[in-house]
PDB file of N, CA, C and O in Angstrom, chain B, residues numbered from 101:
ATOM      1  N   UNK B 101      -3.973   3.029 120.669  1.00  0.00           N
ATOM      2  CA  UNK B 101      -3.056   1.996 121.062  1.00  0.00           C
ATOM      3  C   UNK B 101      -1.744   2.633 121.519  1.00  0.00           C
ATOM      4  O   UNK B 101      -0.979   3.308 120.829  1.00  0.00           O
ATOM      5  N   UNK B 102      -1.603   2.253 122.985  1.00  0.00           N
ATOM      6  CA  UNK B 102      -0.093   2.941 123.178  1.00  0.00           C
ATOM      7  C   UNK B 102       1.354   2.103 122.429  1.00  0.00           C
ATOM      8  O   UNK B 102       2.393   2.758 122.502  1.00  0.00           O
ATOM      9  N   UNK B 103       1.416   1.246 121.998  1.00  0.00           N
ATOM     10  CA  UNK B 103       2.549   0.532 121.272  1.00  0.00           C
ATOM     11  C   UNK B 103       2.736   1.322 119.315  1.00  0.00           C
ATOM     12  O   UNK B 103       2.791   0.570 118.342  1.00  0.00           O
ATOM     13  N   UNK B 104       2.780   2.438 119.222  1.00  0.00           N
ATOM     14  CA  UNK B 104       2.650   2.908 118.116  1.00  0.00           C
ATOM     15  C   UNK B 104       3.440   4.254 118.417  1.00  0.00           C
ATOM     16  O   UNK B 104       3.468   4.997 119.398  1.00  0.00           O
ATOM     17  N   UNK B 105       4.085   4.271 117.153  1.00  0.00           N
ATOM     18  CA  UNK B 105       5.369   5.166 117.028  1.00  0.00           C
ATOM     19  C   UNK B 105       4.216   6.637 117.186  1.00  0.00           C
ATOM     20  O   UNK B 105       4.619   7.800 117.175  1.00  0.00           O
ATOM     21  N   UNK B 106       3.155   6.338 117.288  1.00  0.00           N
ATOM     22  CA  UNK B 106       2.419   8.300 117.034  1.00  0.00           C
ATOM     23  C   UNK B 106       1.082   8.023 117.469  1.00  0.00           C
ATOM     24  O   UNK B 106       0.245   7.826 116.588  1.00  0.00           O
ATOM     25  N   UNK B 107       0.578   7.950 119.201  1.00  0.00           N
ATOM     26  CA  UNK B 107      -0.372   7.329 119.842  1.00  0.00           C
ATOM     27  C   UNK B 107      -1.578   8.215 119.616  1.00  0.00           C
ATOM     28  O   UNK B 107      -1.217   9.372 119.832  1.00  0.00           O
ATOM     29  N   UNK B 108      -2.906   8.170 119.261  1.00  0.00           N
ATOM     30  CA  UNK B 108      -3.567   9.006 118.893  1.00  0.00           C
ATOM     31  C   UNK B 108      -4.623   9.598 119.749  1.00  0.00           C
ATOM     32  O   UNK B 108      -5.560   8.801 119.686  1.00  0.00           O
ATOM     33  N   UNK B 109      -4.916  10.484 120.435  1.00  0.00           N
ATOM     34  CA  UNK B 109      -5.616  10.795 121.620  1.00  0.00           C
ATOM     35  C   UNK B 109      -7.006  10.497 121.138  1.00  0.00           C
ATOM     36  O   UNK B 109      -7.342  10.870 120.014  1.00  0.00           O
ATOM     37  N   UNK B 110      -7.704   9.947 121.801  1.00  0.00           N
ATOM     38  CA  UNK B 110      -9.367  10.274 121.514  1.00  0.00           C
ATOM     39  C   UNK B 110      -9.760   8.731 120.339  1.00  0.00           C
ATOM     40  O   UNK B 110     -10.870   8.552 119.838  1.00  0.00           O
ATOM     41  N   UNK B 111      -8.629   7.864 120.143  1.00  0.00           N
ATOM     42  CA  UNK B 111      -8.930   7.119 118.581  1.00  0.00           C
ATOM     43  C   UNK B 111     -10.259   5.994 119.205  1.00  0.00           C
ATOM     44  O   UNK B 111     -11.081   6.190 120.101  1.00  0.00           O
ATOM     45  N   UNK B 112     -10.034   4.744 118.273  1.00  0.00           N
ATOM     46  CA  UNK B 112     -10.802   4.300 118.311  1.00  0.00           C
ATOM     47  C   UNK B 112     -10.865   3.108 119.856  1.00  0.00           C
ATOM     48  O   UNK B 112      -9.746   2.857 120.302  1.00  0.00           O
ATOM     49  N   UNK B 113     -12.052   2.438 120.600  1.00  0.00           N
ATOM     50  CA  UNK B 113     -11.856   1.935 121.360  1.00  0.00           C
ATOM     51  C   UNK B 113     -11.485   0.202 120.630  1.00  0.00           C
ATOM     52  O   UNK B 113     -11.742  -0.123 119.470  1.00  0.00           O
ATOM     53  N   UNK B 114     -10.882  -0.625 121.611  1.00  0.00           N
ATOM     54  CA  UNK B 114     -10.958  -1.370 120.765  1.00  0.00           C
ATOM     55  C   UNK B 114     -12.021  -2.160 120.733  1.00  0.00           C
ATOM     56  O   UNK B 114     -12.083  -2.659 119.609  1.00  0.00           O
ATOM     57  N   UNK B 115     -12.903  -2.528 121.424  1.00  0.00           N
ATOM     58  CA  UNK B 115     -14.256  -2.714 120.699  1.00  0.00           C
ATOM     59  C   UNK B 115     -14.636  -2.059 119.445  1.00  0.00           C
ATOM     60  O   UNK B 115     -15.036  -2.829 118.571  1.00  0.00           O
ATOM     61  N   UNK B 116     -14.616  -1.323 119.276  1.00  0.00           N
ATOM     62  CA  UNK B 116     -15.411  -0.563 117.908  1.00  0.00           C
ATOM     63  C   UNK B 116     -14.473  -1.070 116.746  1.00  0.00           C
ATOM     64  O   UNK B 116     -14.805  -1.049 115.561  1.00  0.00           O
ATOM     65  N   UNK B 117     -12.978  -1.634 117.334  1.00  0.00           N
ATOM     66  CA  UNK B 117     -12.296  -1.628 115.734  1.00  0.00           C
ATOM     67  C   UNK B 117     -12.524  -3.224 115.935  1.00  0.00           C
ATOM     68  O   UNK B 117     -12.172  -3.903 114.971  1.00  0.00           O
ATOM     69  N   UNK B 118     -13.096  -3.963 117.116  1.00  0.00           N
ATOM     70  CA  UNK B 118     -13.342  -5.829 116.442  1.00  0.00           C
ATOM     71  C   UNK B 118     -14.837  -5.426 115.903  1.00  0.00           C
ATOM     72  O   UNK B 118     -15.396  -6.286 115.224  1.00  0.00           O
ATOM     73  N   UNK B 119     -15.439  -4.368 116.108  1.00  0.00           N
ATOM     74  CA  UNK B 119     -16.974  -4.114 115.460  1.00  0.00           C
ATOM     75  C   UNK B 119     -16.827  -3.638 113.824  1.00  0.00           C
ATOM     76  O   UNK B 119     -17.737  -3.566 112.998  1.00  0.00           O
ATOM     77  N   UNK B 120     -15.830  -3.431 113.695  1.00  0.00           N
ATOM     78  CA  UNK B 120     -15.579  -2.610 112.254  1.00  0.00           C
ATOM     79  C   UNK B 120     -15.201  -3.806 111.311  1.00  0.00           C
ATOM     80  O   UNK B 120     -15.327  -3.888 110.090  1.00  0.00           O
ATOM     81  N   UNK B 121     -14.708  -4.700 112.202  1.00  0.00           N
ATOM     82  CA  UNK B 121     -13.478  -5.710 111.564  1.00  0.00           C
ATOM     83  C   UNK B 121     -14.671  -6.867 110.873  1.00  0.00           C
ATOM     84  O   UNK B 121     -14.603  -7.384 109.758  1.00  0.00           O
ATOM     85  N   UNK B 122     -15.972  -7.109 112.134  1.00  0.00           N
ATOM     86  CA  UNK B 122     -16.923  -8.023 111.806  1.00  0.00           C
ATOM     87  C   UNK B 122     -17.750  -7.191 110.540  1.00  0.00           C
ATOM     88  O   UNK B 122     -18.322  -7.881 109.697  1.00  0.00           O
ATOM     89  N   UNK B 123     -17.788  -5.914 110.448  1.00  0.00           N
ATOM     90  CA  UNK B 123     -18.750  -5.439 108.959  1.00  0.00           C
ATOM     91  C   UNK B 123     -17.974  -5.758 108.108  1.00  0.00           C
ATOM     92  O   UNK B 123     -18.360  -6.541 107.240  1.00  0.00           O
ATOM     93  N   UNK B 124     -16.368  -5.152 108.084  1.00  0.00           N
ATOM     94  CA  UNK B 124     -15.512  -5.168 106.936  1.00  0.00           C
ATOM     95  C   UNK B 124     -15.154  -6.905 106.486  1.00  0.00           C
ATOM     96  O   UNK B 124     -14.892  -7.293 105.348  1.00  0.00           O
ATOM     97  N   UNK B 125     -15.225  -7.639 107.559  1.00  0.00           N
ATOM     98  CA  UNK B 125     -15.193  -8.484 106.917  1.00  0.00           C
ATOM     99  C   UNK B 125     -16.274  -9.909 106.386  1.00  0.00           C
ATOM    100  O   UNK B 125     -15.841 -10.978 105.956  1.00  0.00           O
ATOM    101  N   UNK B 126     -17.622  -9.573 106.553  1.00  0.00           N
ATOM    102  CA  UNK B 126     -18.426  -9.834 105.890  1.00  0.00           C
ATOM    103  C   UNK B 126     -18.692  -9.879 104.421  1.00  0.00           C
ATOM    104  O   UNK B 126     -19.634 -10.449 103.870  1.00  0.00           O
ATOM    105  N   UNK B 127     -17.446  -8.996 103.707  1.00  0.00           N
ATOM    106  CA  UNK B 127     -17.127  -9.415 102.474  1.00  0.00           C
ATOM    107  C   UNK B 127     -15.778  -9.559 102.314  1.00  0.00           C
ATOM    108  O   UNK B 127     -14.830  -9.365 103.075  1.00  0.00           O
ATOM    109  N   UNK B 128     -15.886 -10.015 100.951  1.00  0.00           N
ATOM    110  CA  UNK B 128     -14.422 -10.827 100.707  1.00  0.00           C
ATOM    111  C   UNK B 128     -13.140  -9.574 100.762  1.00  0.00           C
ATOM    112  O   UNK B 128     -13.132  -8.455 100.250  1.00  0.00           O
ATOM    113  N   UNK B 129     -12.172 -10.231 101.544  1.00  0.00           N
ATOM    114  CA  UNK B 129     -10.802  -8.987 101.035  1.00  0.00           C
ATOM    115  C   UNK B 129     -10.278  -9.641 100.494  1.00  0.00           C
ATOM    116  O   UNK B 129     -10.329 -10.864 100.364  1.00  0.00           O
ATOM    117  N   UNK B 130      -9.474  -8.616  99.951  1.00  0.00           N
ATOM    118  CA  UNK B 130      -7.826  -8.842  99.306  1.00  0.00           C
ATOM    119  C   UNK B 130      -6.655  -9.699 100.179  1.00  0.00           C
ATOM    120  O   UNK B 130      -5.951 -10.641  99.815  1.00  0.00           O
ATOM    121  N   UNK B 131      -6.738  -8.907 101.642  1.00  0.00           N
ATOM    122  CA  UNK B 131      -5.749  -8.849 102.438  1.00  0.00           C
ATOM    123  C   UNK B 131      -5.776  -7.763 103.534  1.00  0.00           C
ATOM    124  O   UNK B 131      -6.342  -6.682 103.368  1.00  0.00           O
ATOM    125  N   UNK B 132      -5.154  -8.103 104.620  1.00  0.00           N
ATOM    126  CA  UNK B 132      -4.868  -7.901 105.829  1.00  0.00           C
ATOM    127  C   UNK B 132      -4.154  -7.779 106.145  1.00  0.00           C
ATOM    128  O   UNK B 132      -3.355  -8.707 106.028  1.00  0.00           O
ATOM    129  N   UNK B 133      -3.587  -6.202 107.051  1.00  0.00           N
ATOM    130  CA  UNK B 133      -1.955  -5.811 107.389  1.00  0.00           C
ATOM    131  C   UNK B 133      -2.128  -4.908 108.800  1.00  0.00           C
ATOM    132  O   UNK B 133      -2.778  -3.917 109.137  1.00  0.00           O
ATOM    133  N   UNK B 134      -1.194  -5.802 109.410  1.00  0.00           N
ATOM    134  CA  UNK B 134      -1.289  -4.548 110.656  1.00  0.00           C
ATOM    135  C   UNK B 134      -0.188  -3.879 110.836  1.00  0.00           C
ATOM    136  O   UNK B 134       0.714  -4.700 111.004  1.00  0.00           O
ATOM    137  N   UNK B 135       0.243  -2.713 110.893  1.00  0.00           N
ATOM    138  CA  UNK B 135       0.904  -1.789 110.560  1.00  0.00           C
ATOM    139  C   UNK B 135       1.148  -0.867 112.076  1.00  0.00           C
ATOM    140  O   UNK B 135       0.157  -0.556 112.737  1.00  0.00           O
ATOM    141  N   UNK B 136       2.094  -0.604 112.384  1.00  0.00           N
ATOM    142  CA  UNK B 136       2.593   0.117 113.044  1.00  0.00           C
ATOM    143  C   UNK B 136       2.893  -0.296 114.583  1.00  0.00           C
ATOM    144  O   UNK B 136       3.104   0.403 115.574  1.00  0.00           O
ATOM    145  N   UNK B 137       2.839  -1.510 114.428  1.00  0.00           N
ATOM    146  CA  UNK B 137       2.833  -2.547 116.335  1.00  0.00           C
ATOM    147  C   UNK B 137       4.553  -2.026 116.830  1.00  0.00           C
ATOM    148  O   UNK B 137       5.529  -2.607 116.356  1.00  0.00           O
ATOM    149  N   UNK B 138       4.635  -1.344 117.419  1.00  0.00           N
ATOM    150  CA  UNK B 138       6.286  -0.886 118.003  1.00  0.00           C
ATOM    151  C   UNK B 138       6.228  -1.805 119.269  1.00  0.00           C
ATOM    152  O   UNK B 138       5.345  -1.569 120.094  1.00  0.00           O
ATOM    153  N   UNK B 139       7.123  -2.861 119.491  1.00  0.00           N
ATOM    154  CA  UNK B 139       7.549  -3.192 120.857  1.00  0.00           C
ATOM    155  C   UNK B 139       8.558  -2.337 121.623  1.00  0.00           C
ATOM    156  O   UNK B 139       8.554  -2.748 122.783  1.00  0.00           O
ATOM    157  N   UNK B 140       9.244  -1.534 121.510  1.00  0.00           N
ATOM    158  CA  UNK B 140       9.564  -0.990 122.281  1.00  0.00           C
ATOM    159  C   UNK B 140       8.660   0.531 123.194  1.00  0.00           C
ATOM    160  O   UNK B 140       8.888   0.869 124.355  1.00  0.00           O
ATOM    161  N   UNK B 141       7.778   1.117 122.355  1.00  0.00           N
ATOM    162  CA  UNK B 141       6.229   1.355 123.184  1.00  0.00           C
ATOM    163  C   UNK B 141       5.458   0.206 123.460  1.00  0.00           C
ATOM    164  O   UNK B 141       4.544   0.478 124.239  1.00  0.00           O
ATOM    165  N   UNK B 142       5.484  -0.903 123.134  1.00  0.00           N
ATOM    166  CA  UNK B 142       4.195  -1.428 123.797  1.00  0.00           C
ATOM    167  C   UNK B 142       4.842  -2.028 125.454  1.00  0.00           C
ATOM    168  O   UNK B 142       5.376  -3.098 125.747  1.00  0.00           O
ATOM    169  N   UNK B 143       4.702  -1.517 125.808  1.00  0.00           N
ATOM    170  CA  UNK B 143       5.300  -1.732 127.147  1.00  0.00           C
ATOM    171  C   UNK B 143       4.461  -3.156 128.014  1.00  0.00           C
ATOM    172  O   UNK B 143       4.951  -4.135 128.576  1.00  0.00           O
ATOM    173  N   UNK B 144       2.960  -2.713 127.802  1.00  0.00           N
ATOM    174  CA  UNK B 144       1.819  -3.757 128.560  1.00  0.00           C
ATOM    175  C   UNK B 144       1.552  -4.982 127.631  1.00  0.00           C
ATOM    176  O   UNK B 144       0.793  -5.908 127.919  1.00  0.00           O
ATOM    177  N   UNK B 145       2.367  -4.852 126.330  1.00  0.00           N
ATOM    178  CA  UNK B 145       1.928  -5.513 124.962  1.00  0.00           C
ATOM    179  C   UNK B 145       0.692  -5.536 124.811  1.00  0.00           C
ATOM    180  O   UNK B 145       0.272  -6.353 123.993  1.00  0.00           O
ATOM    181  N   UNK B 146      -0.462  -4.528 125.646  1.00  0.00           N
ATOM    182  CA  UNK B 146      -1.398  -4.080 124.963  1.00  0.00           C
ATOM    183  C   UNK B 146      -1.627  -4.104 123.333  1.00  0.00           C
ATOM    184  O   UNK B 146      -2.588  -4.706 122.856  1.00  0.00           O
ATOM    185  N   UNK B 147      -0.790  -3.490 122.616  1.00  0.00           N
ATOM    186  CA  UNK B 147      -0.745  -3.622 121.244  1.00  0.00           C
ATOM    187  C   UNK B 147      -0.696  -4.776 119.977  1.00  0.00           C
ATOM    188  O   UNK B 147      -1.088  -5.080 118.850  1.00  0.00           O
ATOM    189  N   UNK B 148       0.106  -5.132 121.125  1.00  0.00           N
ATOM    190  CA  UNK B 148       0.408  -6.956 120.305  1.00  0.00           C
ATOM    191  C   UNK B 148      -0.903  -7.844 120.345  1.00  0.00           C
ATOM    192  O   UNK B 148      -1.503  -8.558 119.541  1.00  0.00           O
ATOM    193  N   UNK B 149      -1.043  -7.506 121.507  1.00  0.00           N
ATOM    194  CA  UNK B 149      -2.493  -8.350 121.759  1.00  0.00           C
ATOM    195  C   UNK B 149      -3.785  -8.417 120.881  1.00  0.00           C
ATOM    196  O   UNK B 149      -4.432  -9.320 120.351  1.00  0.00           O
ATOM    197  N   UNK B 150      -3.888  -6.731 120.984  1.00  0.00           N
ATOM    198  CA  UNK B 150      -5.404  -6.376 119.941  1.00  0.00           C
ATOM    199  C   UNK B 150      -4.865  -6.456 118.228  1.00  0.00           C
ATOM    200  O   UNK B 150      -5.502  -6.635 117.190  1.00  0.00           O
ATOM    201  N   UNK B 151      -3.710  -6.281 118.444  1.00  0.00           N
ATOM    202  CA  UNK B 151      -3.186  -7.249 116.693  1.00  0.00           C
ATOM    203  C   UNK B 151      -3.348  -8.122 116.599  1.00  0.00           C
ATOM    204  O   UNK B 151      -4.085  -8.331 115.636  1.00  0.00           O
ATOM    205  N   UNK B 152      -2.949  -9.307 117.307  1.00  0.00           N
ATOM    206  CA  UNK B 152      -3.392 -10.358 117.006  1.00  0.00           C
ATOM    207  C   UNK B 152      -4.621 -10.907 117.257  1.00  0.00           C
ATOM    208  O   UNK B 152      -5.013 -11.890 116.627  1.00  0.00           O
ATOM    209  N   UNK B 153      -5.250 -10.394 118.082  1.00  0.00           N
ATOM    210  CA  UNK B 153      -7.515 -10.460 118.354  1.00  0.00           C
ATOM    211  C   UNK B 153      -7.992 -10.077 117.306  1.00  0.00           C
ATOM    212  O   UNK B 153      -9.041 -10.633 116.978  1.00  0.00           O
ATOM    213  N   UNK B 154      -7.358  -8.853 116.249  1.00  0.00           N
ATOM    214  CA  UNK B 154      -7.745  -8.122 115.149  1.00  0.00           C
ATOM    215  C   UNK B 154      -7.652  -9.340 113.948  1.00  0.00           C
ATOM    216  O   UNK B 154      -8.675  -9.733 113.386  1.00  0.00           O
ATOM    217  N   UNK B 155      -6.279  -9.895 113.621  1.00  0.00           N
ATOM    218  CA  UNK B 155      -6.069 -11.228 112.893  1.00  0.00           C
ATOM    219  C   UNK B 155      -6.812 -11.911 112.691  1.00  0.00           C
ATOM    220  O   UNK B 155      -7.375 -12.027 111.603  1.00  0.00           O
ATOM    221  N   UNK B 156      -7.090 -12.748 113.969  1.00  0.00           N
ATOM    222  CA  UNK B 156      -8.111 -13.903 114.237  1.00  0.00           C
ATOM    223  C   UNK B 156      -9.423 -13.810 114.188  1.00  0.00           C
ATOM    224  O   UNK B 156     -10.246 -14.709 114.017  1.00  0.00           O
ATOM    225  N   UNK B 157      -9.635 -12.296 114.400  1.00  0.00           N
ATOM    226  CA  UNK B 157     -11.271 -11.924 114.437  1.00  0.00           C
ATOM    227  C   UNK B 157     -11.896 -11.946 112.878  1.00  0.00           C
ATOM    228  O   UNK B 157     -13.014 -12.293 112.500  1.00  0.00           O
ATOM    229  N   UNK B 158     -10.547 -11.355 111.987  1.00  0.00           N
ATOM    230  CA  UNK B 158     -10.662 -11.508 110.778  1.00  0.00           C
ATOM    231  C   UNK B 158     -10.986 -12.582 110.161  1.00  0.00           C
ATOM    232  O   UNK B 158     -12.097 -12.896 109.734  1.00  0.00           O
ATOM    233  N   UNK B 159      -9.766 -13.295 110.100  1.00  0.00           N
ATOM    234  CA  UNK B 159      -9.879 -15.049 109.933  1.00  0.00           C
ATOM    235  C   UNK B 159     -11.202 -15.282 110.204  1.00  0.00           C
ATOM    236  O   UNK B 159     -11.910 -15.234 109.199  1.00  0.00           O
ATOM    237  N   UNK B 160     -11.874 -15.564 111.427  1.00  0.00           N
ATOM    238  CA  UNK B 160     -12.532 -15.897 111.788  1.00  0.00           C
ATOM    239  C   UNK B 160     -14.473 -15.642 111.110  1.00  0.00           C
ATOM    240  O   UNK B 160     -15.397 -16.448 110.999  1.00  0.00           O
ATOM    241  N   UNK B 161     -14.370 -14.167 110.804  1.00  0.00           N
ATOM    242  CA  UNK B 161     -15.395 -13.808 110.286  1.00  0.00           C
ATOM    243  C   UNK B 161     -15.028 -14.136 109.084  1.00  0.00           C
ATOM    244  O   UNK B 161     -16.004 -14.866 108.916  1.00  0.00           O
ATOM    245  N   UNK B 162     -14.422 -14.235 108.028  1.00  0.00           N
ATOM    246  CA  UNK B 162     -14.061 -14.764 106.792  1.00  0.00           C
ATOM    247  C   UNK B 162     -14.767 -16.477 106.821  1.00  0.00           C
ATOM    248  O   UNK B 162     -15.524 -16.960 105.979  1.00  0.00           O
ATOM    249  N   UNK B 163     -14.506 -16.797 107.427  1.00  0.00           N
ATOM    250  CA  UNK B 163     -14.580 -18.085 107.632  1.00  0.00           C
ATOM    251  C   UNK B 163     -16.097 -18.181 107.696  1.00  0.00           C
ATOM    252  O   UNK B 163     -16.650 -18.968 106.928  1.00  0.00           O
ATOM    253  N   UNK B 164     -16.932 -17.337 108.671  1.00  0.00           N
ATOM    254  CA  UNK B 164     -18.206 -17.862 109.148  1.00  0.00           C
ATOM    255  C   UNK B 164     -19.395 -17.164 107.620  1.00  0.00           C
ATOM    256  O   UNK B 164     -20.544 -17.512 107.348  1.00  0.00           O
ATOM    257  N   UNK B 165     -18.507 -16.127 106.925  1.00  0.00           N
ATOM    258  CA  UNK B 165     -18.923 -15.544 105.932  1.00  0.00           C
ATOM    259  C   UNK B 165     -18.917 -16.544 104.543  1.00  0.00           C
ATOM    260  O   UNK B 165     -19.342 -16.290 103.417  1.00  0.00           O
ATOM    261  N   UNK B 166     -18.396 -17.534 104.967  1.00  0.00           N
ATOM    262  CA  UNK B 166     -17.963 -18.434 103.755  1.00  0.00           C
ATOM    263  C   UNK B 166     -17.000 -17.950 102.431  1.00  0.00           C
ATOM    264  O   UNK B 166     -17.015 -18.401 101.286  1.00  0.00           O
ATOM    265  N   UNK B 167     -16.130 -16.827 103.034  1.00  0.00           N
ATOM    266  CA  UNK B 167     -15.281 -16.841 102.069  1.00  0.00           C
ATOM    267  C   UNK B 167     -13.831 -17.599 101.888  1.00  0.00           C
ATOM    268  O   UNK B 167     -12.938 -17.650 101.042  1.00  0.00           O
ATOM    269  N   UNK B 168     -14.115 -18.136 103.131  1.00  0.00           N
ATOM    270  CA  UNK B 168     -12.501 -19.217 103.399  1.00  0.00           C
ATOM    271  C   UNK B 168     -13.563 -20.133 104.022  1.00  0.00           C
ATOM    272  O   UNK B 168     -14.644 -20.165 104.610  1.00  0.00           O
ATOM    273  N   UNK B 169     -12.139 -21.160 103.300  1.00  0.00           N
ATOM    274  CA  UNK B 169     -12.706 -22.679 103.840  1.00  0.00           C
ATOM    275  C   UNK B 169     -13.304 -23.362 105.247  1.00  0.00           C
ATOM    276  O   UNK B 169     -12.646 -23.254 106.282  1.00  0.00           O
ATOM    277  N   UNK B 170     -14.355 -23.943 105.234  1.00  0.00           N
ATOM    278  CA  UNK B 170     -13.826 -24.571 106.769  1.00  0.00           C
ATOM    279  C   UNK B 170     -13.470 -25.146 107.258  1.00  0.00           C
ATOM    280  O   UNK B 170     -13.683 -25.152 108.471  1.00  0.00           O
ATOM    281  N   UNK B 171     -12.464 -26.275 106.497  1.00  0.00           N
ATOM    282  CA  UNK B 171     -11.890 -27.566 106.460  1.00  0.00           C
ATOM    283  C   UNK B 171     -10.843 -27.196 105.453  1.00  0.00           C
ATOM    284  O   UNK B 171     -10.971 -26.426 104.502  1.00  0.00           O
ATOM    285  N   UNK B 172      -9.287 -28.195 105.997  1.00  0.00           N
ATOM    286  CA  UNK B 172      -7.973 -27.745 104.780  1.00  0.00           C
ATOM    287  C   UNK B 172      -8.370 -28.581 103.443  1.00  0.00           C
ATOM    288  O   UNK B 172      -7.660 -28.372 102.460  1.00  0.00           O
ATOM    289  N   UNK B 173      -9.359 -29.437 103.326  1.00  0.00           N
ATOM    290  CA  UNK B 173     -10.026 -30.130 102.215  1.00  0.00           C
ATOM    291  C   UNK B 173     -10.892 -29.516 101.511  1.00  0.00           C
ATOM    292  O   UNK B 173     -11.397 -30.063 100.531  1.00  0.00           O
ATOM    293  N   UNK B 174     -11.199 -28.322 101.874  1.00  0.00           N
ATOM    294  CA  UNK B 174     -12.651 -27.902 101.446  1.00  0.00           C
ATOM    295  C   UNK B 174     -11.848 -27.070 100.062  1.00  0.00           C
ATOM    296  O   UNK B 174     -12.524 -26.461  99.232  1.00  0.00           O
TER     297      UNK B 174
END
């Protein structure tokens, strides 16, 4: 990700980290933190973006995993 204070050559694509995100979150977490989003590198807000796709992807598989609700009643 170029929006990060220390960009890492060779890391992960981001496909592979919404592929990581759907195993890891097939079970229950604790919690979820995204860490290191710099706007002043993210120039394309490339970064911001796959943070927040990363979020929702989470949410989202939580949800279909039945560890969060699927209704604010439930």
């Amino acid at each position: 990700m170029p929006g990060t204070g220390w960009p890492e050559p060779g890391g992960f694509l981001p496909r592979e980290v919404l592929k990581f995100i759907q195993l890891v979150a097939a079970q229950p977490l604790a919690g979820i933190e995204v860490v290191e989003c710099s706007p002043p590198y993210d120039h394309a807000e490339i970064t911001s973006l796959i943070a927040t796709r990363v979020v929702c992807d989470t949410l989202g598989c939580l949800v279909r995993a039945g560890h969060l609700p699927r209704t604010a009643g439930a």
